[in-house]
C-alpha beads as a LAMMPS data file, in Angstrom:
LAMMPS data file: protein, C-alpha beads

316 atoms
315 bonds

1 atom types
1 bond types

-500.0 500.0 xlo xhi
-500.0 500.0 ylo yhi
-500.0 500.0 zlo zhi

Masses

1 110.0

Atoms # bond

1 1 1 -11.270 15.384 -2.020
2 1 1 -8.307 13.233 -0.436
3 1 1 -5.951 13.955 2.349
4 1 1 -2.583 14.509 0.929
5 1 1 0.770 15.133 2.962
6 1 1 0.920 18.956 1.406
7 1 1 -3.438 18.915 2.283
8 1 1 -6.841 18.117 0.420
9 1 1 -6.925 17.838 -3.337
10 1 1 -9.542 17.055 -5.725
11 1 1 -9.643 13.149 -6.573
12 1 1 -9.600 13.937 -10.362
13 1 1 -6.567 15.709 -9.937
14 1 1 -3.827 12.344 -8.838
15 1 1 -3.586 11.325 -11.961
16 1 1 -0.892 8.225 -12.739
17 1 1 -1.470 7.113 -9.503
18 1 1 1.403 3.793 -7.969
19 1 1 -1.091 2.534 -5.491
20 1 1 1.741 0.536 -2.693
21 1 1 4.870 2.418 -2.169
22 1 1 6.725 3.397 0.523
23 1 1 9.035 6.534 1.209
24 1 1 10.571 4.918 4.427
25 1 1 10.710 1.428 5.317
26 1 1 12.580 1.196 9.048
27 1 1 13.021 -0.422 12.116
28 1 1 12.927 2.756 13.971
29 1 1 14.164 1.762 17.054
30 1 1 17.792 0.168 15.399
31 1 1 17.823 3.586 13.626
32 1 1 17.599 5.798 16.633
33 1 1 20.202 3.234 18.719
34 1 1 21.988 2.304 16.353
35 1 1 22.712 5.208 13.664
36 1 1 25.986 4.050 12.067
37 1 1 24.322 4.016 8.690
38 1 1 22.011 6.849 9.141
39 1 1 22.306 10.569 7.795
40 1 1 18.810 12.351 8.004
41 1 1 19.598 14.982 5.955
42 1 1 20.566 12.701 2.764
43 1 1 18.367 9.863 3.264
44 1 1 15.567 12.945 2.537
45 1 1 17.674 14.599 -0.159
46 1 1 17.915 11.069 -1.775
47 1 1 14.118 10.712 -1.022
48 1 1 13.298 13.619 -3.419
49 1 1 15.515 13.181 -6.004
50 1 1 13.804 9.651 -6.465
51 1 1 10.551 10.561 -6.025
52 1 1 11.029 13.339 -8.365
53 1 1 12.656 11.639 -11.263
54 1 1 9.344 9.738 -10.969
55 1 1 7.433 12.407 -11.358
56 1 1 9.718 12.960 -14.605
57 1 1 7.923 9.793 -15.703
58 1 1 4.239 10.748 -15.682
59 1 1 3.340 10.040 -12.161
60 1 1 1.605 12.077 -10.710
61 1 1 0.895 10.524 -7.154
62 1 1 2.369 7.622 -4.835
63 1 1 -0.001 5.796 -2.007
64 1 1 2.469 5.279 1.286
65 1 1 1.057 2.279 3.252
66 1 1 3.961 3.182 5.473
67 1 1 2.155 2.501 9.235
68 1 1 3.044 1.206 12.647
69 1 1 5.655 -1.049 12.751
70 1 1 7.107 -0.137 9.197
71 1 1 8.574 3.289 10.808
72 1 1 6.321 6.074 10.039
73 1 1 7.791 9.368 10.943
74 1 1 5.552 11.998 9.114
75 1 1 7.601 14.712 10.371
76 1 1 10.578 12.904 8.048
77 1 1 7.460 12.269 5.102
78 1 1 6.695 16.114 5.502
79 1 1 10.492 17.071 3.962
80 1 1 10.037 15.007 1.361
81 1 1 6.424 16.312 0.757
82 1 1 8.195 19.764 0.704
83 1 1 10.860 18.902 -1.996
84 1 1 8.614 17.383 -4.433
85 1 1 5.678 18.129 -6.793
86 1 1 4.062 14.193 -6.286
87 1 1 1.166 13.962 -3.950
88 1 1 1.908 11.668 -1.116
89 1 1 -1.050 10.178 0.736
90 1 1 0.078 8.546 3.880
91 1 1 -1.863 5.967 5.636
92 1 1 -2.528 4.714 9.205
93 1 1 -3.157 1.443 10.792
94 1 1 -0.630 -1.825 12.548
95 1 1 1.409 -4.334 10.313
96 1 1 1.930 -7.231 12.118
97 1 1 2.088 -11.243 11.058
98 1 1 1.350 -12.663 14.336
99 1 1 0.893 -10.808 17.897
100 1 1 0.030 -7.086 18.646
101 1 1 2.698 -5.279 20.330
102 1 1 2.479 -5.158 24.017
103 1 1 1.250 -1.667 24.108
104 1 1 -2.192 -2.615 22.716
105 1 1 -2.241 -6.226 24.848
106 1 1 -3.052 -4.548 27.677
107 1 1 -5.443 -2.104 26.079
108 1 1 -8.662 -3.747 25.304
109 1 1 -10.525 -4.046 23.492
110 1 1 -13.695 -4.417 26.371
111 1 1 -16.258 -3.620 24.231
112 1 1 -17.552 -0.491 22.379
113 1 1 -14.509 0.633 20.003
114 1 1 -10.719 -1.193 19.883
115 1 1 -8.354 1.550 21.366
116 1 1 -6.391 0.643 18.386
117 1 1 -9.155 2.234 16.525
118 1 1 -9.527 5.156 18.073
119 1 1 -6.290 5.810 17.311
120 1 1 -6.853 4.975 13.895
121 1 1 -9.827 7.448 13.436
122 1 1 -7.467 10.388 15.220
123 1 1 -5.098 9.913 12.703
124 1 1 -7.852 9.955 9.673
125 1 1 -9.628 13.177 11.614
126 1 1 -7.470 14.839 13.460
127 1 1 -3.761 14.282 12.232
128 1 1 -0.730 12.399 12.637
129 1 1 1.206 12.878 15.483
130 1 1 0.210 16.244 16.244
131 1 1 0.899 17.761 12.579
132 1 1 -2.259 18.516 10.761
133 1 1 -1.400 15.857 7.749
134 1 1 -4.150 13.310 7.723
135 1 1 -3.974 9.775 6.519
136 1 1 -6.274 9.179 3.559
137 1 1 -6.620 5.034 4.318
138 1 1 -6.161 2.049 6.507
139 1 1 -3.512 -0.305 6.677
140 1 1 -3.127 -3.742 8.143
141 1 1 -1.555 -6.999 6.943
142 1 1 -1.472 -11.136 6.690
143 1 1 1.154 -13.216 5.793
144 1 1 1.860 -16.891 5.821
145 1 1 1.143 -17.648 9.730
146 1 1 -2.701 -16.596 8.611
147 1 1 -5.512 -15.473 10.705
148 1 1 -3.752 -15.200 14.228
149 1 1 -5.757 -13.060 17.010
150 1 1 -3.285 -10.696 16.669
151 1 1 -3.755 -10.268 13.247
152 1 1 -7.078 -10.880 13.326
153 1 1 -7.965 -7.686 16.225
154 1 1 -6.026 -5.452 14.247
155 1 1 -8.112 -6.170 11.214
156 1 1 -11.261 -5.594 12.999
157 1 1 -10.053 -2.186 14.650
158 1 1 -9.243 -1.343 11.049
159 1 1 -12.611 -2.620 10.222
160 1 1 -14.369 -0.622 13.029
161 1 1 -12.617 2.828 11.496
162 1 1 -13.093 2.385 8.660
163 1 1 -16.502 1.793 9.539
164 1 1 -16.666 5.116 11.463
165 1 1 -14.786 7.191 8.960
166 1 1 -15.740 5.629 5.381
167 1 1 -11.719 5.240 4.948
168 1 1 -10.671 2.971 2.357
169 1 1 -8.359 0.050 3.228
170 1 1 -5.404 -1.738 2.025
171 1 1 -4.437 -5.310 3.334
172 1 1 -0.759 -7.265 3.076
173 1 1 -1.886 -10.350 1.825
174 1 1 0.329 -13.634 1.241
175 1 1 -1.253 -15.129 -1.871
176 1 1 0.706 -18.204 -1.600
177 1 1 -1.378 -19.179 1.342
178 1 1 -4.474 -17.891 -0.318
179 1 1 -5.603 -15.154 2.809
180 1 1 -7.115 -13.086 0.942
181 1 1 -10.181 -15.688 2.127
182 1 1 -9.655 -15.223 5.224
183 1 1 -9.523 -11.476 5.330
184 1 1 -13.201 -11.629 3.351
185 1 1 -14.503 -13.287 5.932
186 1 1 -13.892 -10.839 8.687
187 1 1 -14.383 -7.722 6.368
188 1 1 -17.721 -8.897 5.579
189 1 1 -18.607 -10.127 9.561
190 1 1 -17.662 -6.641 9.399
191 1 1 -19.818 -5.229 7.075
192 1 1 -16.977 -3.351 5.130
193 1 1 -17.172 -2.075 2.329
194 1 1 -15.548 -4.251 -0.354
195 1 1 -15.455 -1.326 -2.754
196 1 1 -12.984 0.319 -0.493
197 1 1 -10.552 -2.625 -0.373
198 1 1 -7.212 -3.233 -2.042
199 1 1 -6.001 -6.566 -1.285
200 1 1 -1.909 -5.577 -1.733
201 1 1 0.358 -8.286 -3.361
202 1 1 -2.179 -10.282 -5.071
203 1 1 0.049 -10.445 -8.067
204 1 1 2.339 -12.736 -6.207
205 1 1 0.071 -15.231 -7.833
206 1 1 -0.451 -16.376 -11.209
207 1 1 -3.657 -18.357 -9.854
208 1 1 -6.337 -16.905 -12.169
209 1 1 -9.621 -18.474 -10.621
210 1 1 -8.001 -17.451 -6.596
211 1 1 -7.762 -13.680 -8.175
212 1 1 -11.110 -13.624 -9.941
213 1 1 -12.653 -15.052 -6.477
214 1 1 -11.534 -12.219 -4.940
215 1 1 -12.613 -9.438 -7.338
216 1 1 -15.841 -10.839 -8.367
217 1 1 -16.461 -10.102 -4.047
218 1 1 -15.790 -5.986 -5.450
219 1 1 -12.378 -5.736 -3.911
220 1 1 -9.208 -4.507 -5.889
221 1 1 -6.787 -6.242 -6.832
222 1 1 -2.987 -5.103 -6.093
223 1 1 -0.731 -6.091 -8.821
224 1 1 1.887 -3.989 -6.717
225 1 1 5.365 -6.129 -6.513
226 1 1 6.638 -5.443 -10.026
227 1 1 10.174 -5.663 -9.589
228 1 1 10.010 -8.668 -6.688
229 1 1 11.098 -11.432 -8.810
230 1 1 11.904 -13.232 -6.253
231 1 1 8.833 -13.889 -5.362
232 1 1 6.797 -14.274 -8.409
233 1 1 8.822 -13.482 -12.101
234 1 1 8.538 -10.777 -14.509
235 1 1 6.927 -12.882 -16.928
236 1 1 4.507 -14.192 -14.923
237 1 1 3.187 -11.145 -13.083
238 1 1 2.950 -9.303 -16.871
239 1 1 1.036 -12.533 -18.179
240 1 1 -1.546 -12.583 -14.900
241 1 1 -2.663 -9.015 -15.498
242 1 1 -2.845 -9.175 -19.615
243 1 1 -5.037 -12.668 -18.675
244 1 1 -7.045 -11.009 -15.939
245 1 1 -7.337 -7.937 -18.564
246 1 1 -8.994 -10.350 -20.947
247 1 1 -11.167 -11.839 -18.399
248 1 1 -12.399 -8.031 -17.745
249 1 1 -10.951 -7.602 -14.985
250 1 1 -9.120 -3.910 -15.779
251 1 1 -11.747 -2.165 -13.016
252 1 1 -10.483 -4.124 -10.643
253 1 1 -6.648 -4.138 -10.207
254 1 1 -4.048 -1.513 -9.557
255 1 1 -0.461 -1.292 -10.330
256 1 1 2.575 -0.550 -8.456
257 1 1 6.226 -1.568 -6.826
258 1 1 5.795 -2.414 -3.055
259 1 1 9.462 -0.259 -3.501
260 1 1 10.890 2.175 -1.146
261 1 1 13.483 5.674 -1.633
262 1 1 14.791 2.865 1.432
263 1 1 14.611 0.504 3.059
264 1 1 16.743 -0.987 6.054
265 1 1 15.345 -4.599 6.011
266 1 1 18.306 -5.713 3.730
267 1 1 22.173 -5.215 3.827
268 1 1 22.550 -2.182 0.899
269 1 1 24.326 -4.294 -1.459
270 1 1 21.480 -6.833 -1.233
271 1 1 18.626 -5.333 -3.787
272 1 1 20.980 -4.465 -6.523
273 1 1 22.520 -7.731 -6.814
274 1 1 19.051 -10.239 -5.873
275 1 1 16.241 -7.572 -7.239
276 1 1 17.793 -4.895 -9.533
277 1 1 14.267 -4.408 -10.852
278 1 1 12.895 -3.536 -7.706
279 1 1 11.995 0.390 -8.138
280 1 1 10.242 3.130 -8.806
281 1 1 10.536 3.834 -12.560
282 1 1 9.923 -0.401 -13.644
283 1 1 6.365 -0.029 -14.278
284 1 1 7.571 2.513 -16.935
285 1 1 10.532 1.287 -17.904
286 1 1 9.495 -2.456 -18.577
287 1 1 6.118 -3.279 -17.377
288 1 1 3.775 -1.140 -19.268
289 1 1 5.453 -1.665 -22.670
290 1 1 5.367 -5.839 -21.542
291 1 1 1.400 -5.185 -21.078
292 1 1 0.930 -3.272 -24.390
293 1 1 3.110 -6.344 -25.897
294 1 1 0.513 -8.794 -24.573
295 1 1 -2.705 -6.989 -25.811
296 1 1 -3.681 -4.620 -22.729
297 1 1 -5.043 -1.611 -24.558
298 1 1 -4.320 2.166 -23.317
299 1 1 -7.966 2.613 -21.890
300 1 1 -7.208 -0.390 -19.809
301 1 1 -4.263 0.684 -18.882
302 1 1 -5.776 4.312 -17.887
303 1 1 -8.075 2.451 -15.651
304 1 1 -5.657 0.339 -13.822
305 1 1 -3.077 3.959 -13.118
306 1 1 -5.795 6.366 -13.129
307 1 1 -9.409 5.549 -13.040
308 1 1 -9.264 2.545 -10.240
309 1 1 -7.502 4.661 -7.779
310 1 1 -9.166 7.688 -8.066
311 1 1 -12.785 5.744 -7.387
312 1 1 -10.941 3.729 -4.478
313 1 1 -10.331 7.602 -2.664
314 1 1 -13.636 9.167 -4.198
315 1 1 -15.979 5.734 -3.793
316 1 1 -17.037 6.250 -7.333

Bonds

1 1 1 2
2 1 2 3
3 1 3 4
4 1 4 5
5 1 5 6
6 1 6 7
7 1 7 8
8 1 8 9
9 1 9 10
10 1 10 11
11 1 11 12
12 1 12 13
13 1 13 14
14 1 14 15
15 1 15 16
16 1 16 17
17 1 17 18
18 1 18 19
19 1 19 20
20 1 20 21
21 1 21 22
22 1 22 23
23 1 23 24
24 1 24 25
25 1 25 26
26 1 26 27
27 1 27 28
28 1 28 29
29 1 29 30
30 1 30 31
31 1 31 32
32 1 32 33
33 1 33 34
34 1 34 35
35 1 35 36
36 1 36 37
37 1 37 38
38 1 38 39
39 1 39 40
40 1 40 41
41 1 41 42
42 1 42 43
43 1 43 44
44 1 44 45
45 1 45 46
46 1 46 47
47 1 47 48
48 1 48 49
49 1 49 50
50 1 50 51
51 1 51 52
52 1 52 53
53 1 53 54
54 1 54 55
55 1 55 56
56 1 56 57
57 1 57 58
58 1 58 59
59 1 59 60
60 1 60 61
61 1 61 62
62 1 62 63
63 1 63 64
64 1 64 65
65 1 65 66
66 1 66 67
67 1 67 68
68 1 68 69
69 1 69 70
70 1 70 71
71 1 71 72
72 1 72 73
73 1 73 74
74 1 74 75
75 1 75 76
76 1 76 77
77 1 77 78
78 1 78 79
79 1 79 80
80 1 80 81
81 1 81 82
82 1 82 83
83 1 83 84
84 1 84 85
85 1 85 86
86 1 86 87
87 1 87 88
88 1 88 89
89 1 89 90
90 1 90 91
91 1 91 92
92 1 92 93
93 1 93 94
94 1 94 95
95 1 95 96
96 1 96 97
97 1 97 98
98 1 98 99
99 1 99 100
100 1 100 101
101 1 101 102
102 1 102 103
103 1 103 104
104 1 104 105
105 1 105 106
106 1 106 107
107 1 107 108
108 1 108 109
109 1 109 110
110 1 110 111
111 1 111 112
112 1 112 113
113 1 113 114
114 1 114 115
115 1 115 116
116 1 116 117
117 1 117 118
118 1 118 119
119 1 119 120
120 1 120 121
121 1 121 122
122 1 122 123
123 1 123 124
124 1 124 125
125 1 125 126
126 1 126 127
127 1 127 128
128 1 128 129
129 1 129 130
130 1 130 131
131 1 131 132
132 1 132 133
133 1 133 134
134 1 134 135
135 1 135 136
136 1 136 137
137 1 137 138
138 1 138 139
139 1 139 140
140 1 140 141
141 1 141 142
142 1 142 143
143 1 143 144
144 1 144 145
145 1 145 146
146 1 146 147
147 1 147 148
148 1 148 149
149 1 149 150
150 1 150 151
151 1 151 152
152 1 152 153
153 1 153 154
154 1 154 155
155 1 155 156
156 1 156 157
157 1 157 158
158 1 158 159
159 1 159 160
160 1 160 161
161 1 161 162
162 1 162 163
163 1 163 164
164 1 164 165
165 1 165 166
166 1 166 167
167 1 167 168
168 1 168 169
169 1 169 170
170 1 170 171
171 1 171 172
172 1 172 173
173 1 173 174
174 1 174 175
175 1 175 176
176 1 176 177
177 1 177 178
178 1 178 179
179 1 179 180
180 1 180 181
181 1 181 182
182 1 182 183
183 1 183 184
184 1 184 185
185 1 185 186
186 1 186 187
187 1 187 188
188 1 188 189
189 1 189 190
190 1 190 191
191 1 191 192
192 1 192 193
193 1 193 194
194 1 194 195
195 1 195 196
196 1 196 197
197 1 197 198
198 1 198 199
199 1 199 200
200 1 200 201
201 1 201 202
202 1 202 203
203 1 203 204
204 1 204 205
205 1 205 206
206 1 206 207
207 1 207 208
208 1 208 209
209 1 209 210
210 1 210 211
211 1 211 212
212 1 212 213
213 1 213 214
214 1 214 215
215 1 215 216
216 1 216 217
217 1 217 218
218 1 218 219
219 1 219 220
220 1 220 221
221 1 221 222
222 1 222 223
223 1 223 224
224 1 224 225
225 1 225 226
226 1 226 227
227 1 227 228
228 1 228 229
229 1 229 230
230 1 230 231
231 1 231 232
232 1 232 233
233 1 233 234
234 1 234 235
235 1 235 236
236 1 236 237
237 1 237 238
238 1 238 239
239 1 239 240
240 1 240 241
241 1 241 242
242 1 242 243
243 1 243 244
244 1 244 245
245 1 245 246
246 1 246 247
247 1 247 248
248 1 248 249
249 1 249 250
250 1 250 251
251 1 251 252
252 1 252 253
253 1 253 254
254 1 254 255
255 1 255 256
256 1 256 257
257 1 257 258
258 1 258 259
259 1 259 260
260 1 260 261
261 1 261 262
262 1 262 263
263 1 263 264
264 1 264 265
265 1 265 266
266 1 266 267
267 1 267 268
268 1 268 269
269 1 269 270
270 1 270 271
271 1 271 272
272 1 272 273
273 1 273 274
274 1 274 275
275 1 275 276
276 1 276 277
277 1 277 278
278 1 278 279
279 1 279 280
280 1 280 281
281 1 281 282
282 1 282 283
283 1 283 284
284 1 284 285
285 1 285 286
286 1 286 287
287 1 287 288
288 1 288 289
289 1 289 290
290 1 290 291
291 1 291 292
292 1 292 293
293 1 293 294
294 1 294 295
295 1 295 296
296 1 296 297
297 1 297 298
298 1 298 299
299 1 299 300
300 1 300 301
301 1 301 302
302 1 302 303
303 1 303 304
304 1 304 305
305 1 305 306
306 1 306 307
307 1 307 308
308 1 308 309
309 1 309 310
310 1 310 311
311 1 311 312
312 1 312 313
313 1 313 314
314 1 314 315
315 1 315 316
C-alpha cells in the first residue's frame, strides 16, 4: 500500500504514474501579504480541471514533491484531491540550495535524531499538519552551489527518516554540476537504500556515462523536465532516454514534467511565451510518440510509467 491524499491504495493500482509534479508551487509568505494575484477558490477550480484533463489522458497518478519551502498547504492539496479521480501522493522534507532556514539553525541537531527529522517521520506516520493525509516519500534538493552544510544536514535528516520509516526519497539534483556524486556519497555514509532513490532532473543531461554511473549504484533515474527546454532541448532529452533504453537502462528511469496547475516563480505571461511545452499533457502529446519514433518499445515504455514507480512505493 501507499499513502495517497484521498488514503492507502494498493501499489498495483497507480497505474500511468508522472513521477515529479507539483499541484502548487508558491512563495507562501508573498501570497498571504501580498494577494493581488491570488483567488483561492479558482486557483483550485483551475487545479482540477488540469489535473483532470490529465486523467483524460491515461494517467492515473501524479507524485507531488511539493515540501517546505515550495509552499505546501495540504489543506489547499486536499480540494483538489476532492475534485479529482488522480491519486495524489504528497511528500515531505526541506528544499533548499544553500542554508537551512533559521528555524532549524537553532535546533540541533546534538546528537541522536535531526529535529528536522522528526518532523519528517511525523509527517510520514502521523500526518501533515494535523490532517490525517500522510506523505508517501522524502524530499530534499542540490543545485549548482553543491554540497553546502545546509544542504548537506537536510540530506542526512532525510537520510535518518528514511532510515526510520523505509520512505523512499527523491533528490533535486543539478546535473550540470554533476551532484548526483555528491548526494551518493552521503546516502551511502548513510546506509540508504539506493533502491528507494530517484535522483529528479537527471535528464537535464545528455551525458550518457554520468547517467549510467548513477544507475548502475541502483538509483532511478528522473527523466522529469520534459517541457524545460530551456534547460536541456526536446531533442536531446528524447534521444538520452531512447540511448539509455538501448543501453538497458528502462528499470531504471522515470518520466515526468517538473510542471505545476501553478506556479508563482515567473510573471504569468512568462511560460507561454519562453516554455509553451512546459505541462502536464507533453509526455502524451509529444514525448511518448518521439520515444516510439526512436525505437523505445511499449514494454519499455510500461516500465518507465508503470512498473518503475510502482516498485519505487512497494520496494519490489
Amino acid at each position: 500500500m501507499v499513502e495517497t491524499v484521498r488514503g492507502p491504495v494498493d501499489t498495483e493500482s497507480l497505474g500511468t504514474t508522472l513521477m515529479h509534479e507539483h499541484v502548487f508551487v508558491l512563495n507562501e509568505e508573498i501570497r498571504v501579504n501580498y494577494p493581488a494575484d491570488w483567488d483561492e477558490d479558482d486557483r483550485v477550480d483551475d487545479a482540477i480541471l488540469k489535473l483532470n484533463a490529465l486523467a483524460k489522458r491515461g494517467c492515473q497518478t501524479i507524485v507531488d514533491p511539493t515540501v517546505i519551502g515550495l509552499g505546501r498547504d495540504i489543506g489547499r492539496i486536499i480540494r483538489v484531491a476532492d475534485g479529482t479521480s488522480l491519486n495524489i501522493i504528497v511528500a515531505t522534507g526541506l528544499y533548499t540550495y544553500a542554508d537551512v532556514p533559521f528555524y532549524f539553525r537553532y535546533r540541533g541537531p546534538r546528537g541522536g535524531l535531526d529535529p528536522m527529522a522528526r518532523l519528517f517521520i511525523d509527517d510520514l506516520t502521523t500526518g501533515i499538519a494535523g490532517t490525517q493525509v500522510k506523505a508517501a516519500f522524502l524530499k530534499c534538493a542540490i543545485d549548482e552551489p553543491g554540497m553546502t552544510p545546509g544542504v548537506e544536514r537536510v540530506l542526512r535528516a532525510v537520510c535518518q527518516a528514511h532510515a526510520e520509516t523505509g520512505a523512499p526519497v527523491t533528490v533535486h539534483t543539478h546535473p550540470g554540476s554533476f551532484t548526483g556524486r555528491a548526494v551518493l556519497d552521503v546516502l551511502r555514509a548513510e546506509k540508504a537504500d539506493l533502491g528507494k532513490v530517484v535522483l529528479g532532473h537527471s535528464g537535464d543531461t545528455t551525458d550518457l556515462d554520468y547517467l549510467s554511473e548513477l544507475a548502475d549504484a541502483g538509483c532511478l533515474l528522473g527523466m522529469d523536465r520534459f517541457g524545460l527546454d530551456l534547460i536541456t532541448p526536446f531533442e536531446d532529452r528524447v534521444a538520452t532516454v531512447a540511448a539509455m533504453c538501448e543501453r538497458g537502462y528502462a528499470d531504471r528511469m522515470v518520466l515526468s514534467h517538473d510542471a505545476a496547475c501553478h506556479i508563482d516563480w515567473f510573471p504569468a505571461e512568462v511560460i507561454p511565451r519562453f516554455a509553451p511545452a512546459w505541462h502536464f499533457e507533453h509526455l502524451f502529446d509529444d514525448v511518448l510518440p518521439a520515444l516510439r519514433e526512436r525505437g523505445v518499445t511499449e514494454p519499455q515504455i510500461q516500465t518507465m510509467l508503470v512498473d518503475n514507480p510502482r516498485r519505487y512505493f512497494s520496494g519490489n
